[in-house]
BALOBA-1460 file (C-alpha; in Angstrom, 3 decimals):
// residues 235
<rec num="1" residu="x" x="110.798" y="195.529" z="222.243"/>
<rec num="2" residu="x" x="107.955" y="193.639" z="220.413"/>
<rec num="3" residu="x" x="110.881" y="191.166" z="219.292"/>
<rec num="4" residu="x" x="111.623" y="191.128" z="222.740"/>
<rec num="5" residu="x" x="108.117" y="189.912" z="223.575"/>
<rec num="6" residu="x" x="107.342" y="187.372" z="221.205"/>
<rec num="7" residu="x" x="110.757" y="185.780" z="221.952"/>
<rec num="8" residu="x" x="109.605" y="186.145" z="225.670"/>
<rec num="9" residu="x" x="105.948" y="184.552" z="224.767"/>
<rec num="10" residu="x" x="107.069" y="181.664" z="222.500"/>
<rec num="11" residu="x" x="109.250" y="180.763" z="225.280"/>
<rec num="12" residu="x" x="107.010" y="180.755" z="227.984"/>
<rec num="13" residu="x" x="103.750" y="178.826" z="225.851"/>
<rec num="14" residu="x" x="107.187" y="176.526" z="225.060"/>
<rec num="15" residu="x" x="107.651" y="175.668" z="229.096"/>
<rec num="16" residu="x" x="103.865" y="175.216" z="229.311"/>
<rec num="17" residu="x" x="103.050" y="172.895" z="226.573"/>
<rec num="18" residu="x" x="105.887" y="170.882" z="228.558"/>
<rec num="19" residu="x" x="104.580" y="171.293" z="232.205"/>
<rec num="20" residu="x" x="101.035" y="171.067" z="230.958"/>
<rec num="21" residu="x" x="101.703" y="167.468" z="228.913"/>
<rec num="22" residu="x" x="103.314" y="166.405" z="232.178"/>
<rec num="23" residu="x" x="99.698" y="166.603" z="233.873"/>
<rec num="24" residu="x" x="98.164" y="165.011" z="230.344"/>
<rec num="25" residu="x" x="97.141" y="168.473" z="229.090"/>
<rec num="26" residu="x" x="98.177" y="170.499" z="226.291"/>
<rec num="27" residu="x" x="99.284" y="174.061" z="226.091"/>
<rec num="28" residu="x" x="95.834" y="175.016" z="224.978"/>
<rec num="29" residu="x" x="94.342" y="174.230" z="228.149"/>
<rec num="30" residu="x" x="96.284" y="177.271" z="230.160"/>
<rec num="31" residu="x" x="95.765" y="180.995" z="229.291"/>
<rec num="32" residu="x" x="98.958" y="183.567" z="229.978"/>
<rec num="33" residu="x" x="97.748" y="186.823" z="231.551"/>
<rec num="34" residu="x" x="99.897" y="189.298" z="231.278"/>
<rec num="35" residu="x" x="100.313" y="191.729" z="234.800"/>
<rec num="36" residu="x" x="100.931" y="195.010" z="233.321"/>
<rec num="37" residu="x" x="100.861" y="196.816" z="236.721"/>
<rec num="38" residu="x" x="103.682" y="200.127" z="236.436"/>
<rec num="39" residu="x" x="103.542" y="199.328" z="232.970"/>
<rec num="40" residu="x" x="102.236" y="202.550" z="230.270"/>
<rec num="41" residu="x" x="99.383" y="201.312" z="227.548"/>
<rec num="42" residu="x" x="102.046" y="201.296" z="225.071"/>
<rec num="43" residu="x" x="103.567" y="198.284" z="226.506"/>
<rec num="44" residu="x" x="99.857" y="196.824" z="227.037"/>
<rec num="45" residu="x" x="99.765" y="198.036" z="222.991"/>
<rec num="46" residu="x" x="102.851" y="195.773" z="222.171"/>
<rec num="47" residu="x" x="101.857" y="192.677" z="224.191"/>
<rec num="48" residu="x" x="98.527" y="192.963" z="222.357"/>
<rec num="49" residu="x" x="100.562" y="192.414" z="218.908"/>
<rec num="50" residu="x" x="102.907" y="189.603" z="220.176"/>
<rec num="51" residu="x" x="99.215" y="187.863" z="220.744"/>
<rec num="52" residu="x" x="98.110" y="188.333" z="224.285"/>
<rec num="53" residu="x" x="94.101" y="188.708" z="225.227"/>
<rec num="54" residu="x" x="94.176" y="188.137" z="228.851"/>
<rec num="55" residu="x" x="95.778" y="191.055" z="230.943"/>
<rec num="56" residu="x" x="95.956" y="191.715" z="234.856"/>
<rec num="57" residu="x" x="95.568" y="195.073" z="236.989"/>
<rec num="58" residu="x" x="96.242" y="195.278" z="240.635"/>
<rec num="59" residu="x" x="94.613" y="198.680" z="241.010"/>
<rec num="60" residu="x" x="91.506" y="199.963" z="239.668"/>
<rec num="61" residu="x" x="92.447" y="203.405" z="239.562"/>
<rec num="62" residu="x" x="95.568" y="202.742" z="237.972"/>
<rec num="63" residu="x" x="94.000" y="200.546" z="235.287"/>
<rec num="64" residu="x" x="90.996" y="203.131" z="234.431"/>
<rec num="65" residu="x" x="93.728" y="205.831" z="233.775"/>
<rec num="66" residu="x" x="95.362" y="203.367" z="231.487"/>
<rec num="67" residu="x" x="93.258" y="201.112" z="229.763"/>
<rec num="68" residu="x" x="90.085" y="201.885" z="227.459"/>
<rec num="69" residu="x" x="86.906" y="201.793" z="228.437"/>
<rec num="70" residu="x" x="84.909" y="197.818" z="228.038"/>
<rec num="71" residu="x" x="83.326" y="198.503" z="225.080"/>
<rec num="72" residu="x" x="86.173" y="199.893" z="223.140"/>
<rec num="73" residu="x" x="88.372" y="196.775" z="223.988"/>
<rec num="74" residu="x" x="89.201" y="193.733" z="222.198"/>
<rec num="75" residu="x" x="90.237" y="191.817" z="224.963"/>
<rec num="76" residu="x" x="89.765" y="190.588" z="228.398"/>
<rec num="77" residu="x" x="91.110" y="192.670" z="231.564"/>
<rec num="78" residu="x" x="91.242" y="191.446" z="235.141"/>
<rec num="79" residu="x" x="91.306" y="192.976" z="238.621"/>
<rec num="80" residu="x" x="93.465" y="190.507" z="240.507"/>
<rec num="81" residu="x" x="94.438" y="192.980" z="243.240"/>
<rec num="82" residu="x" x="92.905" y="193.034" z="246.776"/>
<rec num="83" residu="x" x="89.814" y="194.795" z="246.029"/>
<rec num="84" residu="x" x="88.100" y="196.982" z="248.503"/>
<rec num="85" residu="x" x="84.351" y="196.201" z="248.881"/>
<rec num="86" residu="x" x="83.676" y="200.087" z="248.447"/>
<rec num="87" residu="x" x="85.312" y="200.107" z="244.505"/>
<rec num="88" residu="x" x="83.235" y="197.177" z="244.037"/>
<rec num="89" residu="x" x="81.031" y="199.128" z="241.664"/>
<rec num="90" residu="x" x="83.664" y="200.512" z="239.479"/>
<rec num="91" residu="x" x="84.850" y="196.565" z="239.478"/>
<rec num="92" residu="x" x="82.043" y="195.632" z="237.766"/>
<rec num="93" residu="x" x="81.648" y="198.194" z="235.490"/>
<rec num="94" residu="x" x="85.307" y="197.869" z="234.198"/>
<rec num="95" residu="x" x="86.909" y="194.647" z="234.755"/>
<rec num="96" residu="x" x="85.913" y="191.774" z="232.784"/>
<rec num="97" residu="x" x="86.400" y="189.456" z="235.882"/>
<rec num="98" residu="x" x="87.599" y="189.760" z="239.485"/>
<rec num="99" residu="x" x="90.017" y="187.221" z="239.844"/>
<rec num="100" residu="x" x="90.834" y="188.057" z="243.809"/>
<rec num="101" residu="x" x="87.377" y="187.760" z="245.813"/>
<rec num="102" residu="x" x="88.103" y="187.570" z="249.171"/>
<rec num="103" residu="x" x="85.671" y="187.657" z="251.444"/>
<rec num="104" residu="x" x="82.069" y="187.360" z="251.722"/>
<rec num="105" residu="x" x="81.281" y="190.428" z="252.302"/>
<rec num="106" residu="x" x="83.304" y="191.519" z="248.728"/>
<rec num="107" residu="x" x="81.616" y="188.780" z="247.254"/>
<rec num="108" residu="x" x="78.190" y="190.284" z="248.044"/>
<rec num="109" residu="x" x="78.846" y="194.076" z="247.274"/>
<rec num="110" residu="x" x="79.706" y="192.549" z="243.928"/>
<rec num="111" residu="x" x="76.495" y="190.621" z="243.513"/>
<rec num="112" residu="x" x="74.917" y="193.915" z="244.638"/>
<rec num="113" residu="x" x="76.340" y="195.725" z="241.410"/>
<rec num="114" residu="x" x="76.167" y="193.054" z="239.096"/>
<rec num="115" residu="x" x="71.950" y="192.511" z="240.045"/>
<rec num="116" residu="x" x="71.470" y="196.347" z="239.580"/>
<rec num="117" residu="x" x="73.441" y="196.148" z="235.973"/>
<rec num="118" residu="x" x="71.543" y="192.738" z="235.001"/>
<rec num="119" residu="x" x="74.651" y="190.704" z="234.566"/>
<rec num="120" residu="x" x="76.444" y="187.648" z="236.276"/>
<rec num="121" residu="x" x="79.687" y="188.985" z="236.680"/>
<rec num="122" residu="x" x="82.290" y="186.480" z="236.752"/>
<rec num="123" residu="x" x="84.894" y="185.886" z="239.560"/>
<rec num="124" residu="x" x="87.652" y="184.034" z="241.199"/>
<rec num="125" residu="x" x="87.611" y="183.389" z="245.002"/>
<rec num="126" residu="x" x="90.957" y="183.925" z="246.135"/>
<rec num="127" residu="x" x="92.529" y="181.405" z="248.627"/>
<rec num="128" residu="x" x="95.096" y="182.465" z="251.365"/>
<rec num="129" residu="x" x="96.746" y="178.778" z="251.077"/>
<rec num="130" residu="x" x="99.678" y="179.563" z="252.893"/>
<rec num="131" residu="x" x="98.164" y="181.297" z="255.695"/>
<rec num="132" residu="x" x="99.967" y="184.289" z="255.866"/>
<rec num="133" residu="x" x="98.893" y="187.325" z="257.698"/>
<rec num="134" residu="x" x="100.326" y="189.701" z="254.990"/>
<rec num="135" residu="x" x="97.931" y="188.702" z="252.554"/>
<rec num="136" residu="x" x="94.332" y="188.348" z="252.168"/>
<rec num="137" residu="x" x="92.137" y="185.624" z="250.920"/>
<rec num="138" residu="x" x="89.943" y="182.499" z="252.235"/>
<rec num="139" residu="x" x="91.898" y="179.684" z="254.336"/>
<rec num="140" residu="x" x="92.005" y="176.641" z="252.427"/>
<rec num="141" residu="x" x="90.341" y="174.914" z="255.495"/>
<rec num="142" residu="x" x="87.157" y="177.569" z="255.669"/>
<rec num="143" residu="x" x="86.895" y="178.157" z="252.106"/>
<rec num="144" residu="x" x="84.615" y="174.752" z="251.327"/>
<rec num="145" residu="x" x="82.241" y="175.678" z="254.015"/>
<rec num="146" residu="x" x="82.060" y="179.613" z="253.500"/>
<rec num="147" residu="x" x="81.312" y="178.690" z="249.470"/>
<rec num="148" residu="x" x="77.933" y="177.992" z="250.640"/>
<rec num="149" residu="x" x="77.020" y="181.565" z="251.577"/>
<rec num="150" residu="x" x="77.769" y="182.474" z="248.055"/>
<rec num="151" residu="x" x="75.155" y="180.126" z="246.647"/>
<rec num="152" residu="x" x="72.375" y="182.790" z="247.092"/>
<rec num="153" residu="x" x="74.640" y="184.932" z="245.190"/>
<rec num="154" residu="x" x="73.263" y="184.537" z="241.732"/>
<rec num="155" residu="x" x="74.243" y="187.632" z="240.223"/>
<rec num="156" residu="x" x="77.977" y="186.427" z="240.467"/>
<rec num="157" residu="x" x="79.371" y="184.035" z="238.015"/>
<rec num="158" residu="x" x="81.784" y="181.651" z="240.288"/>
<rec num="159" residu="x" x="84.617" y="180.609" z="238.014"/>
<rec num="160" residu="x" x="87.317" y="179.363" z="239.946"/>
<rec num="161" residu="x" x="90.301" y="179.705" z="242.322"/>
<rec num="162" residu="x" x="93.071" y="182.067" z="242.242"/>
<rec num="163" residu="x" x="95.879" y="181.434" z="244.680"/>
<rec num="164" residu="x" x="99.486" y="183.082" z="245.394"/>
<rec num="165" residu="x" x="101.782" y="180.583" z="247.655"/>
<rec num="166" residu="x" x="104.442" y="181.904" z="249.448"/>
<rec num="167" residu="x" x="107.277" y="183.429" z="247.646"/>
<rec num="168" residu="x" x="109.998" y="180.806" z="247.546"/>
<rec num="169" residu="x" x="113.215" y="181.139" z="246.018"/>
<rec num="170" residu="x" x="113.062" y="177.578" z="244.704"/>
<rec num="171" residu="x" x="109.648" y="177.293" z="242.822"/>
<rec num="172" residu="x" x="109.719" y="173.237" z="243.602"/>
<rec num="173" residu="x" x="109.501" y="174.653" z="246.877"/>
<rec num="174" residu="x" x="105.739" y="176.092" z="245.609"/>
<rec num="175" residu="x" x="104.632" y="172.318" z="244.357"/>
<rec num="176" residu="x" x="103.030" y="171.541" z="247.960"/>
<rec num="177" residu="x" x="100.528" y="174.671" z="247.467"/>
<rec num="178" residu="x" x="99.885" y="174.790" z="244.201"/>
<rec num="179" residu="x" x="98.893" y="170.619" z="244.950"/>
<rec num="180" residu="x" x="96.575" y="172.028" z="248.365"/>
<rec num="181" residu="x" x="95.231" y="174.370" z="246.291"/>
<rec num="182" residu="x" x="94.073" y="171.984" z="243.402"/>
<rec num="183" residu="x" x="92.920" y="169.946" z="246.230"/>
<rec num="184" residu="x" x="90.607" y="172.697" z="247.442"/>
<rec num="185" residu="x" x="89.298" y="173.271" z="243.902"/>
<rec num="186" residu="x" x="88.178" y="169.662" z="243.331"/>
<rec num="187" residu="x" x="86.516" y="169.735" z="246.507"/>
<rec num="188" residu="x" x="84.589" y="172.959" z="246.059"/>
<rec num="189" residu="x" x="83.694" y="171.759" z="241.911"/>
<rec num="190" residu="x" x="81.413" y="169.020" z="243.592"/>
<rec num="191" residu="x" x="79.162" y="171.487" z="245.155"/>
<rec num="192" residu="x" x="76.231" y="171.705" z="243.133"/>
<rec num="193" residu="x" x="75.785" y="175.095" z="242.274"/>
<rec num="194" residu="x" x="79.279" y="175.561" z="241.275"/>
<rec num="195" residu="x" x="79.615" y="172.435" z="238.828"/>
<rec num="196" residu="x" x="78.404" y="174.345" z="235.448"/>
<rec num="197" residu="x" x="81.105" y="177.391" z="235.895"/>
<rec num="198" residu="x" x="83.612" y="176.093" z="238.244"/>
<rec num="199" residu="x" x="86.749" y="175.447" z="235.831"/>
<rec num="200" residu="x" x="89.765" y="178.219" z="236.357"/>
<rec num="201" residu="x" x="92.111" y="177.743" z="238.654"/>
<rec num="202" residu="x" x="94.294" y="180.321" z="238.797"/>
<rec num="203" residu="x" x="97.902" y="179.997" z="239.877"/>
<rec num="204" residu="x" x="101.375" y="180.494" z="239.004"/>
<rec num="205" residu="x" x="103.499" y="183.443" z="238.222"/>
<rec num="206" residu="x" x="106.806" y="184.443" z="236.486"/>
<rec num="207" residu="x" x="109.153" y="182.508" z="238.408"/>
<rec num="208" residu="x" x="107.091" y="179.632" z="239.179"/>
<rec num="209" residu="x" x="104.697" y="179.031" z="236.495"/>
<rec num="210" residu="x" x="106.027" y="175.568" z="234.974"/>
<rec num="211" residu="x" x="105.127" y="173.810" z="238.513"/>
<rec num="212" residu="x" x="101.758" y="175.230" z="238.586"/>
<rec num="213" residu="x" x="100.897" y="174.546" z="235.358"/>
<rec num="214" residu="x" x="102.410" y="170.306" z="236.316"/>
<rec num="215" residu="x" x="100.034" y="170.407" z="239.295"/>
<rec num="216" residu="x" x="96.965" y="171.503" z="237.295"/>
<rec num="217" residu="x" x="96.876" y="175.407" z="236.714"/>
<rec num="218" residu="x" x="95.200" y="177.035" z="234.049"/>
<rec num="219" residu="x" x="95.608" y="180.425" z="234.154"/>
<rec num="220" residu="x" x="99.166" y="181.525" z="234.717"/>
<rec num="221" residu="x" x="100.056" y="185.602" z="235.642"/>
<rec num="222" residu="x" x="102.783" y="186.685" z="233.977"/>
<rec num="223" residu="x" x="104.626" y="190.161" z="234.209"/>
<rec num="224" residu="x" x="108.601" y="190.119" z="234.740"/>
<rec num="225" residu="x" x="108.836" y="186.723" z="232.536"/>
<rec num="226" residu="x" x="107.057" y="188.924" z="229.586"/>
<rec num="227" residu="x" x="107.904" y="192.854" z="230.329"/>
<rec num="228" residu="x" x="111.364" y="192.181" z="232.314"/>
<rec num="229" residu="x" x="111.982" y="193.378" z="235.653"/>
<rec num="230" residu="x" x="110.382" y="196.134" z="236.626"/>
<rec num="231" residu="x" x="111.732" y="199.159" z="239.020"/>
<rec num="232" residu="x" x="108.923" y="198.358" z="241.797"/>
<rec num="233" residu="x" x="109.472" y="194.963" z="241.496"/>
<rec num="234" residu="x" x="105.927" y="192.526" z="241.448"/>
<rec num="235" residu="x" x="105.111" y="189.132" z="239.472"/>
């Protein structure tokens, strides 16, 4: 299977050094996660030795019964499920980053738990930008003047966006998000207490990635592209 996944990774950095020179970039500027939701450590083990450091989690209990504890890692891990505001704590203590902040009041329980540990803990706000009741996340069109209520937030470290358009069978389909959503990211970078950390923007997923990475992504999420389809389905 490690074969498997190299084959699986050179071909995916492959489409992105392509997308990303189509928005004057270079593969270097976007960084594969790799979703290993339903997936045993052993297949976290063998994406570690085809070369990937970024990996994503959708549930925290899941990923504490999988994955090591922070100090015995060698790599970054990511919550980028919807996070309830009562696991914030254990978010903090064992996710590098929260890529899927979605509300205010999220954002504050994890400024809570971050202050009483004496770090900035890092974070993506996540944006609803196709409106869709299903999932959660700030509306593009509240998002710019909600930011400001995070300001006095200064035990998070606000990093970026992370967004999930609607799933379209044709990923040219996704362009028009993925371009609102880049919108909504250059708007927010110009607030001033955002412009020193403000630089992810987070979007893009197996099926879809090459367009996000054209209209400015640079962090893609990758499962079924890298593992293969999975039973339970997902990215």
């Amino acid at each position: 299977m490690t074969e498997n996944m190299r084959d699986a990774l050179a071909h995916i950095k492959q489409t992105i050094a392509e997308a990303a020179k189509k928005s004057g970039r270079t593969a270097d500027d976007v960084r594969i996660m790799a979703v290993t939701k339903t997936h045993s450590y052993e297949v976290v083990q063998l994406a570690l030795d085809a070369g990937i450091t970024l990996f994503g989690e959708n549930k925290v209990q899941e990923a504490m019964s999988k994955y090591p504890k922070p100090a015995q890692r060698g790599y970054e891990l990511c919550m980028i499920g919807h996070l309830q505001s009562n696991k914030a704590k254990k978010a903090v203590d064992f996710f590098d980053m929260t890529t899927s902040v979605d509300s205010i009041r999220l954002a504050q329980e994890l400024n809570k738990h971050a202050r009483n540990k004496g770090i900035r803990y890092p974070v993506l706000l996540e944006v609803n930008i196709g409106d869709e009741e299903s999932k959660s996340g700030f509306t593009a069109f509240d998002i710019c003047g909600l930011a400001d209520e995070l300001e006095p937030l200064e035990s998070l470290e606000i990093r970026g966006l992370m967004s999930v358009p609607p799933y379209l069978d044709d990923p040219e389909d996704a362009r028009p998000y993925f371009i609102r959503t880049r919108e909504v990211f250059e708007r927010l970078r110009q607030k001033r207490f955002l412009k020193d950390t403000f630089s992810i923007l987070s979007m893009g997923m197996s099926h879809d990635y090459a367009a996000a990475v054209e209209e400015g992504s640079t962090m893609v999420r990758i499962g079924t592209a890298l593992f293969g389809e999975r039973h339970t389905g997902g990215f």
